[in-house]
C-alpha positions in Angstrom: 0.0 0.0 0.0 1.7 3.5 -1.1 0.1 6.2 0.4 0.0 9.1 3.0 -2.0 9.5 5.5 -1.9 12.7 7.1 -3.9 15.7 8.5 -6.5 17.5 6.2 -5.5 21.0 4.2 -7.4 24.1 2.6 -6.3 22.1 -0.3 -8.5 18.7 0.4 -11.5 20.4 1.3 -12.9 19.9 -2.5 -11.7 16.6 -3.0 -13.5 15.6 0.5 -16.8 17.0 -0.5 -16.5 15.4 -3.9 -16.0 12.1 -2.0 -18.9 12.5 0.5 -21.0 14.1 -2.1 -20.6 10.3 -4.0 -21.5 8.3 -0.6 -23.9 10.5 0.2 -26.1 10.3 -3.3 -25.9 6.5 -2.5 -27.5 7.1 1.0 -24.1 5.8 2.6 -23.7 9.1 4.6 -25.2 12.3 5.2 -23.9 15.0 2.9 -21.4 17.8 4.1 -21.8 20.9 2.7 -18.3 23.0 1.5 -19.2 25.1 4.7 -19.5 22.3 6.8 -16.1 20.6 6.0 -14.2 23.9 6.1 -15.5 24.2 9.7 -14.5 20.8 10.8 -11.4 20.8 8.8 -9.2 20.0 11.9 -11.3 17.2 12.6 -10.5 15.4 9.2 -7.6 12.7 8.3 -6.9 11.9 4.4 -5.5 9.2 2.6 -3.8 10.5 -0.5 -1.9 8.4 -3.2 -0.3 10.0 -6.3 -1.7 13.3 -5.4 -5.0 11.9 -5.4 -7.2 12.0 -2.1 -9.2 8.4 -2.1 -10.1 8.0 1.4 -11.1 10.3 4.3 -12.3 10.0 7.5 -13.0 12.6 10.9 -13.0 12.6 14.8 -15.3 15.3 15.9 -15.3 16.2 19.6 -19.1 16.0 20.7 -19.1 16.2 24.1 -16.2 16.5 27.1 -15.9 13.0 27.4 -17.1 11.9 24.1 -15.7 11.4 20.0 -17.5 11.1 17.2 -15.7 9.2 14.2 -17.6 10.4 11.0 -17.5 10.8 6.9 -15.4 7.8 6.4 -15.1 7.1 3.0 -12.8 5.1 0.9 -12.9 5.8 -3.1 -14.0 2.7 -4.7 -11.2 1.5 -6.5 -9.1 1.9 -2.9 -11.5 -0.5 -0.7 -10.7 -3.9 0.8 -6.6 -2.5 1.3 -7.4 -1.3 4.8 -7.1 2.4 4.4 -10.1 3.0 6.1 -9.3 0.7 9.0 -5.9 2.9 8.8 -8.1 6.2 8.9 -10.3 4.7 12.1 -7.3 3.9 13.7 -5.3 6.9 13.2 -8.7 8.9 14.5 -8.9 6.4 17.8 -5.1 7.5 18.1 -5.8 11.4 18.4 -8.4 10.3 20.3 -6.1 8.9 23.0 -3.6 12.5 22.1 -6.8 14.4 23.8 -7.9 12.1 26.5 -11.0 11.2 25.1 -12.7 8.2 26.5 -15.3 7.0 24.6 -15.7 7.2 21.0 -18.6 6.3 18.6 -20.1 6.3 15.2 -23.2 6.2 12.8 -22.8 3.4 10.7 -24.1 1.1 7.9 -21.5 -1.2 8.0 -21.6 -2.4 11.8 -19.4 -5.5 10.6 -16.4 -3.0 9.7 -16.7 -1.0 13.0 -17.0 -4.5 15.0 -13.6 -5.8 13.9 -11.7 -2.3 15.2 -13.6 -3.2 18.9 -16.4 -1.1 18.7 -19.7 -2.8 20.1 -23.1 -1.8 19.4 -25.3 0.0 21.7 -28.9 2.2 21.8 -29.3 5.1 20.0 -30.9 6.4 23.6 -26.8 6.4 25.2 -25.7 9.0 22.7 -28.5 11.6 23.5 -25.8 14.8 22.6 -26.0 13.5 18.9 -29.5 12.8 18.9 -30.5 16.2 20.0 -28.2 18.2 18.2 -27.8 16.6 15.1 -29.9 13.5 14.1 -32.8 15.6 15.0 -32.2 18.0 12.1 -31.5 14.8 9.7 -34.4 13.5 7.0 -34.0 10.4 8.2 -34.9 11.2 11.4 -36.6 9.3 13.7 -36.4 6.1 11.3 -32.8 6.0 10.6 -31.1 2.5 10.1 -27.6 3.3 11.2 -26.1 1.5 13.8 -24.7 3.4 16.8 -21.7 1.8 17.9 -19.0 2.6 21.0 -15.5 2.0 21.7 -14.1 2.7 25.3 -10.4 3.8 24.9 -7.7 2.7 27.4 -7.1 5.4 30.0 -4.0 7.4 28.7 -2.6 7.9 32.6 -1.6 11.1 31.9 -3.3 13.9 34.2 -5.4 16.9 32.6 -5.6 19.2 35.4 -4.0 22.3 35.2 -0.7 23.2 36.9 -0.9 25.7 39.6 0.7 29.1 39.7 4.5 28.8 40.0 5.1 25.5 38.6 
């Protein structure tokens, strides 16, 4: 596999909507609008081989203690070579780098998100994504993704603040 995986630019913002805009018009994700992904930017990892962007994937911060892992896509002609295992991983990683402890996602492919430990659970547990974005989604209430949830290992490393003079 020769490819890069790396932090999103300015520069992949229209190759990511072109990507979500193809899995979206299959009904395999929600659509994100230009807006949208210049707004999450930082959120995003991409895959790029030859210059070409072919797989993407984000970790949005929903709540304190909470990660969202979201618009994963692979291009076609790159699936079944792991990239977007890669692109999960590499997500569950920063993850980890910010002391998040619990991370989920909205899926359609449960089988996918099973073999990188995640484990299916009610809709009713993630109640900061239901109320602030499912509820504006068409599908809403009668959506069939799958809500899944991986608990990441406690990174040991303390987050309070130092005190004055230290």
């Amino acid at each position: 596999m020769s490819g890069v995986l790396r932090k999103a630019t300015l520069d992949d913002v229209k190759p990511i909507h072109g990507l979500l805009i193809e899995f979206s018009r299959r009904g395999l994700l929600l659509p994100r609008s230009l807006g949208d992904i210049c707004s999450h930017l930082r959120d995003f990892f991409v895959w790029v081989e030859g210059g070409t962007l072919i797989g993407c994937g984000a970790l949005h911060i929903s709540w304190i203690d909470l990660g969202e892992i979201r618009s994963l896509a692979v291009a076609d002609a790159a699936r079944g070579r792991g990239i977007g295992s890669q692109i999960v991983q590499r997500c569950l990683e920063e993850a980890r780098e910010l002391h998040i402890p619990r991370v989920f996602t909205l899926t359609f492919v449960p089988d996918f998100f099973e073999k990188l430990g995640f484990r299916r659970v009610p809709k009713e547990t993630l109640p900061h994504k239901i109320w602030t974005e499912c509820v504006h989604c068409p599908h809403f209430p009668d959506c069939n993704e799958v809500p899944m949830v991986i608990e990441l290992a406690a990174t040991g490393v303390t987050t309070s603040a130092p005190t004055v003079g230290q």
